[in-house]
N, C-alpha and C positions, 0 to 999 in steps of 0.2 A: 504494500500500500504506500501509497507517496505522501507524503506526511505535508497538514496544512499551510501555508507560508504567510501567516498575517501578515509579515513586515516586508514581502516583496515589493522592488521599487524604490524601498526607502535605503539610499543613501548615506553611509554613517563613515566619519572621517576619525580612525582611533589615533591619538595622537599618545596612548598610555604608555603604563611601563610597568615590568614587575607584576602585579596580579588584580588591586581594588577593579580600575580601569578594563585591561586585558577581560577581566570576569563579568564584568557588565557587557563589553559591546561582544564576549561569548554569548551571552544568552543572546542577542540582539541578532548576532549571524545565526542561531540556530532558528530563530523566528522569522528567514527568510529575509534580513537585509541583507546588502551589500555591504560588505564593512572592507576600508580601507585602512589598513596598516601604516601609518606614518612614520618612519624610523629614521633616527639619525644616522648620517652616510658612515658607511665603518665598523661602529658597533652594535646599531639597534638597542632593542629593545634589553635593558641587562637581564633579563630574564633569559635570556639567548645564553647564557654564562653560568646560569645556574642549572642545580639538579646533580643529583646520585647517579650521574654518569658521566663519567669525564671526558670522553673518548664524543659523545653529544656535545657536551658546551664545550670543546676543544674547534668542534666544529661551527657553533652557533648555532645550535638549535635543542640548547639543555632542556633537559623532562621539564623547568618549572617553566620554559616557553611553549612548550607542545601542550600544553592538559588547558590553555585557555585559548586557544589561538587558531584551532581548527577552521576552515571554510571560509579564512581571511585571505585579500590581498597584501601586500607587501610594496611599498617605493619607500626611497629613503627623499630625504627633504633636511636640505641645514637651513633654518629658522634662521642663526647668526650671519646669514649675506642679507643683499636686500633682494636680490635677484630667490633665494628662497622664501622668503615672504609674500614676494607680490606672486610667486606659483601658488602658495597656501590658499593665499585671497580667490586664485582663481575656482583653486579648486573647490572653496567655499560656494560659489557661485552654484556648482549644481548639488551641494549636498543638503542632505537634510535636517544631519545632527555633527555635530561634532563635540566630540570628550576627549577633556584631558585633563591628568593627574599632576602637573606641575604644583609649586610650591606657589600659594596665592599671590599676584603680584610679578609671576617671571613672564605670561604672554603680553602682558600691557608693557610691560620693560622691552619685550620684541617688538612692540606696536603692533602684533597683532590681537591684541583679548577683546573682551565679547563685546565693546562698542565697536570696534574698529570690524570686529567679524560681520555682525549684527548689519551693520551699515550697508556691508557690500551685501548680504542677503538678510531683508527681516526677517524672513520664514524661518532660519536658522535656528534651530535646540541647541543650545551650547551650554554644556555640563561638564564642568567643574568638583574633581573630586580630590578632597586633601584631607590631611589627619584632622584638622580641626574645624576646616568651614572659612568660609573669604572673610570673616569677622570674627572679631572679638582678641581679648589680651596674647591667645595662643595661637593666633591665624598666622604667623609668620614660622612656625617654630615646624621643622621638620618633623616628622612623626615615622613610623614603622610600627608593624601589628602589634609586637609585645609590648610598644609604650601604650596603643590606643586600650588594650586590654587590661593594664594595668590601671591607665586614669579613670576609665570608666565602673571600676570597680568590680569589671569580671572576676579578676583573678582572687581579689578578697573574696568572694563569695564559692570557690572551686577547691576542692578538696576535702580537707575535713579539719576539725579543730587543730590536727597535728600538723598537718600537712600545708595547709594553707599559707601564705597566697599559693597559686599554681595558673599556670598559662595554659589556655586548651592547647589539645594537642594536632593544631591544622590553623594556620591564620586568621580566624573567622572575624577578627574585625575587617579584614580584606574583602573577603566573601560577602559579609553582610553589606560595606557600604558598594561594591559591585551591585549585589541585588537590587540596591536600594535605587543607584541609580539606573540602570535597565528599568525600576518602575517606575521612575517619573521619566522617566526618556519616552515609553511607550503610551503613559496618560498625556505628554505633552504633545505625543503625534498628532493625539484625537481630537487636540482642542483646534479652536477657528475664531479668530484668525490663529493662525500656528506661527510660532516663534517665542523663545523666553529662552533664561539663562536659568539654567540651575545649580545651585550649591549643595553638592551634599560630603556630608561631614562624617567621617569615620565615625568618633566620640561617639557623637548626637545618634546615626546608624546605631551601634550597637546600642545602646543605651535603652534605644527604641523595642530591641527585641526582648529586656531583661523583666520584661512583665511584669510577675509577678512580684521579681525582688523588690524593684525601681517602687511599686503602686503602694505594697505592703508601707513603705518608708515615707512615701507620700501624704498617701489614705490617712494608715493607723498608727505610725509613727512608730513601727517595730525595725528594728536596727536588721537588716539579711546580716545571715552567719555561714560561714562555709557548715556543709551538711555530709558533705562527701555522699557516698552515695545511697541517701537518705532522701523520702521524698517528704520535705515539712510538710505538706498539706494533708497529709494520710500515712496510716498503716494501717497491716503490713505493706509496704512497698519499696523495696530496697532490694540491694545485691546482694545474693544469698550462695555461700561456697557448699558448691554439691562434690560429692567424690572424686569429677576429675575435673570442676574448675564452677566458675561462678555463674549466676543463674539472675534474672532478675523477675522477681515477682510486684506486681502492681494491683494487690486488692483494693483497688478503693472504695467499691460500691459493701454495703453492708451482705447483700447477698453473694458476694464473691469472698468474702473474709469467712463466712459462713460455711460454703462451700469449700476452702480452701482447707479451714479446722476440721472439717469431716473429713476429708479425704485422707491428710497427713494424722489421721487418728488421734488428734485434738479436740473432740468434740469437747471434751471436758471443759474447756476455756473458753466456750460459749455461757456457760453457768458461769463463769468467775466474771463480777461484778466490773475488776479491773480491765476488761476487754468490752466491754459490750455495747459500746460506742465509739466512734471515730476520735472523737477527745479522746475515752477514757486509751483508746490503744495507744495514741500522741503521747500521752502522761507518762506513760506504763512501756515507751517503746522496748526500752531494752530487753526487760524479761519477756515483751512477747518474739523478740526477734534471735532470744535466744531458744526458745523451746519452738519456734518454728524451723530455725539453721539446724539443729540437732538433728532431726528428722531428714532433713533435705540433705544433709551431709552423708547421709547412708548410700545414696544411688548416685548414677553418671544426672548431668546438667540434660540431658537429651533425652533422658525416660520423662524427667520429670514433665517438662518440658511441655514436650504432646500431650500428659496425663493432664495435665493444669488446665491447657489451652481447650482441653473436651469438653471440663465440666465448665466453659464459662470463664476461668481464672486465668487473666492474662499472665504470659509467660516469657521470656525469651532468653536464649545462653545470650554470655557477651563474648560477644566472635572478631578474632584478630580483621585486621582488614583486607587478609587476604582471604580469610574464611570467607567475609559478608560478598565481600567481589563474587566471589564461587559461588553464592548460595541461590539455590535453582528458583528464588523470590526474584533476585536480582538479574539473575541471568536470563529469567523469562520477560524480564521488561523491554529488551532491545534498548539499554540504556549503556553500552560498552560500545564502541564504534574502535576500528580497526584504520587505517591509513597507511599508505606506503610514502617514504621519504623517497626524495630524488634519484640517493643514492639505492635503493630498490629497499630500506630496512622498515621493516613493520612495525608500526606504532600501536598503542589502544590507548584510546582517552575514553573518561566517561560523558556524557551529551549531557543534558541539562534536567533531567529528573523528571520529566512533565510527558503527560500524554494529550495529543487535540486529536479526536476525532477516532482516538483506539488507537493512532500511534507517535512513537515518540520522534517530535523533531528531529532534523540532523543536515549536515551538511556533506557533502563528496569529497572538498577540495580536503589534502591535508593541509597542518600548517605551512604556512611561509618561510623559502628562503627570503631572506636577507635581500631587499630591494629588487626581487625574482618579476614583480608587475609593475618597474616602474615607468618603463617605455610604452606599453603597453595602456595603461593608467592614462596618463599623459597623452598621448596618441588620440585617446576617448576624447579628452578635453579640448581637442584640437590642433594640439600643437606638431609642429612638422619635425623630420629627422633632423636639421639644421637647430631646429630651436634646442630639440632637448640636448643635442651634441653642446651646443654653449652653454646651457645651463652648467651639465656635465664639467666642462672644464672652465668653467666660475665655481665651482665647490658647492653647486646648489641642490645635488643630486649626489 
């Protein structure tokens, strides 16, 4: 089945780097845009440099450039001439969105930021992504995932009383303000007239997704505490070590904790006062978490597992990632996509988590070499072999 393309047509000029960026205008190519890759001539994107294979970013095209970068184009462009500016402009002219992750303040020092873009096309989405947001005391101050993780109070609230702070273990301040911005890139398509600049701010992003810790401290003025992996709002639910590794169980409804006491031959602590409500289990966590681990410590994580999941009791082992990759849940989604590199080497990324229409997005092209569509690109927008040859040897290209 050929999978639905909302964003065909539209136009996206990525001028990113590294991943926040890169991860937004991924979901953007997998929704059927054209996404152009903007890269500096030489080195590109430094993500070209990174990743757990040296023999790849020896080459410039390291793992942590391949897993966001699929079904892009690629031209390289120096900002620093003028002759690469006034190409920028042009190529602003037929786009529809353009993002970039500079430090606020460095494309207006080019001349080219969002008035000067704005100018040459109103219609322009120009989306701005930085650690902090185009404003305020910390809008100039470089950032990277484990500072955005740290000021926003992730890491205080991850692990457990012992263990805490702790950094998740994948960049998710990156991911999330990526998402973030793909969402307002895509609500700002719809709007009419179409054009605006948007800010979106790492911090503010995550900040956005911490719920319930963020509302609890708002609302009811309860301080979030790391819980490791404990779920404050209920018990039992938590990671449970079964005979060959750990288990997590999440009874929260009254009928499932019920369920869950019969089954593990607990019925008796349904009579016991200190269990018999969601509070009283809150209060009471420990002893009830230890006389249900006891139990659950007897069998492999995988009997239990399906038993739990029958009667109602949600269940699930916690599985390395290469487990979850393999698990025939993930492997039936068509959510692994495969790519051959130039040099003929097979790649797998994963696509964007999402199904339209029964199936999941995706793109054909693999990722980008290194300035691989810049004549090409160029050529589209008009300009002849003579031009791009001068560009070329003015250093604008």
């Amino acid at each position: 089945m050929e999978p639905t393309r909302p964003l065909a047509g539209i136009r996206v000029l990525d001028l990113t780097n590294v991943l926040a960026g890169p991860f937004a205008c991924h979901q953007l190519a997998h929704l059927g845009a054209e996404v152009i890759k903007v890269e500096v001539p030489g080195t590109g994107d430094l993500a070209r440099q990174l990743g757990q294979d040296e023999a790849l970013s020896a080459r410039g095209m390291g793992i942590s450039f391949l897993a966001p970068n699929a079904g892009k184009r690629s031209i390289t462009l120096n900002l620093k001439v003028s002759e690469g500016r006034s190409l920028l402009e042009r190529l602003v002219e037929g786009a529809d969105v353009l993002v970039e992750n500079f430090r606020p303040g460095v494309m207006d020092r080019l001349g080219v930021g969002p008035d000067r873009l704005r100018a040459v096309n109103p219609r322009l989405i120009y989306c701005a992504i930085s650690g902090f947001g185009q404003s305020g005391p910390l809008a100039d101050r470089p950032a990277y995932d484990q500072i955005v993780q740290g000021m926003s109070g992730a890491m205080a609230i991850t692990g457990d009383a012992e263990s805490a702070p702790q950094r998740a273990g994948w960049p998710v301040s990156d991911t999330v303000g990526g998402l973030t911005a793909a969402m307002a890139i895509t609500a700002a398509l719809n709007a009419r007239p179409r054009g605006c600049v948007i800010d979106v701010s790492m911090l503010d992003s995550l900040l956005a997704t911490m719920g319930w810790a963020v509302s609890n401290w708002l609302i009811g003025g309860v301080r979030p505490v790391p819980a490791g992996n404990e779920n404050l709002t209920s018990a039992p639910s938590a990671a449970y070590t079964c005979a060959d590794g750990p288990l997590n169980v999440a009874a929260n409804k009254q009928e499932q904790w019920e369920a869950l006491a019969r089954h593990l031959g607990l019925a008796d602590m349904l009579e016991d006062p200190r269990f018999a409500t969601r509070l009283n289990r809150k209060t009471n966590r420990d002893d009830l978490n230890a006389r249900i681990g006891a139990v659950l410590a007897t069998r492999p994580a995988a009997a239990w597992e399906a038993e739990l999941n029958a009667i109602g009791v949600p269940a699930g082992r916690v599985l390395t990632v290469e487990d979850a990759l393999a698990h025939p849940q993930v492997q039936g989604r068509d959510q692994i996509a495969e790519y051959q590199l130039d040099d003929g080497r097979p790649v797998r990324a994963f696509r964007t988590g999402l199904h339209i229409d029964g199936c999941a997005p995706h793109v054909d092209a693999p990722p980008p070499e290194l300035g691989a569509d810049t004549d090409a690109v160029l050529t589209e927008v008009g300009l002849s072999p003579d031009e791009i040859a001068a560009l070329r040897k003015a250093g604008a290209i």
